[in-house]
C-alpha positions as CSV (number, residue, x, y, z in Angstrom):
1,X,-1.0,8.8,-1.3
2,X,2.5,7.9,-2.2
3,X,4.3,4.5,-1.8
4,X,8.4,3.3,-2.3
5,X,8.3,0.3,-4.5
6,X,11.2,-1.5,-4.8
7,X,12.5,-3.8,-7.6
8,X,15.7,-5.6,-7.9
9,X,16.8,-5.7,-11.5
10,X,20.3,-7.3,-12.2
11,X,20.8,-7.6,-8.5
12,X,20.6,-4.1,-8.5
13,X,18.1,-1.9,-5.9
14,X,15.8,0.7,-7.6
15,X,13.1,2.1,-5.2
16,X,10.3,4.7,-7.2
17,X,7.6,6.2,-5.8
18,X,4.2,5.4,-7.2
19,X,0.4,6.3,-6.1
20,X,-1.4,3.8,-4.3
21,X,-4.4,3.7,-7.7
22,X,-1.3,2.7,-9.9
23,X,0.8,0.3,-7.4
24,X,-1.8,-3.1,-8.6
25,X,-1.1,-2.3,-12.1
26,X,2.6,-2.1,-11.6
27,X,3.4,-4.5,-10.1
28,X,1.1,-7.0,-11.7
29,X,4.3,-7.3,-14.2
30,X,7.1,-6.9,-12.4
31,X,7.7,-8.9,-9.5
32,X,8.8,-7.1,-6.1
33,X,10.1,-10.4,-4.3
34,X,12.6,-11.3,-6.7
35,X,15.8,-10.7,-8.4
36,X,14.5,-9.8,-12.3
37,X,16.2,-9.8,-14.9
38,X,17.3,-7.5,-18.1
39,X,15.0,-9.7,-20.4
40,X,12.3,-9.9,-18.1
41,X,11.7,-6.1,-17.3
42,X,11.7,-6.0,-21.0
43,X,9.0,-8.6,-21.6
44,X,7.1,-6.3,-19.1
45,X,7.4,-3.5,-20.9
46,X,6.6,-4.8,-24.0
47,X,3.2,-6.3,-22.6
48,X,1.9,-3.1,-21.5
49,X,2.6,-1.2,-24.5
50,X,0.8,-3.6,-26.2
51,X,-1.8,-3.1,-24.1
52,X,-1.5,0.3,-24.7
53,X,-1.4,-0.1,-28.3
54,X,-4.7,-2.5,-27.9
55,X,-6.7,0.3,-26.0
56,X,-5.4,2.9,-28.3
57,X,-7.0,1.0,-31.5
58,X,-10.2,0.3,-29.3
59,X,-10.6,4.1,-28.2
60,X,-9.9,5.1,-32.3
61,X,-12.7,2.9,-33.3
62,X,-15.3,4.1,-31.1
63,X,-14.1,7.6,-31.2
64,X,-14.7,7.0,-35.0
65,X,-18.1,6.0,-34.6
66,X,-19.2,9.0,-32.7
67,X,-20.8,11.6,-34.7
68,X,-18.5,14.8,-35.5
69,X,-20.2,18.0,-34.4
């Protein structure tokens, strides 16, 4: 199912639509109940894709270590 979330970013509205399995994740960084700003939407978005980049590395090495048929 299919949820608005709002953000307000610069005092600015901007509503997406995101499924309820990925709404926790979401908006575990970016706060809904308050005015972000600029630098803090980027500080987001530079923690997950370092997450990213984390799991990325982790999958790599176990993908390495399973044998190649």
């Amino acid at each position: 199912m299919e949820n608005n979330i709002t953000f307000h970013i610069n005092n600015m509205a901007y509503t997406i639509k995101v499924d309820d399995r990925i709404r926790e994740d979401i908006t575990k960084n970016l706060s809904t109940d308050k005015n972000l700003d600029t630098k803090e939407v980027l500080a987001a978005y530079l923690r997950v894709t370092q997450e990213l980049y984390n799991f990325k590395q982790d999958l790599e090495a176990i993908s390495d270590k399973i044998p190649k048929l």
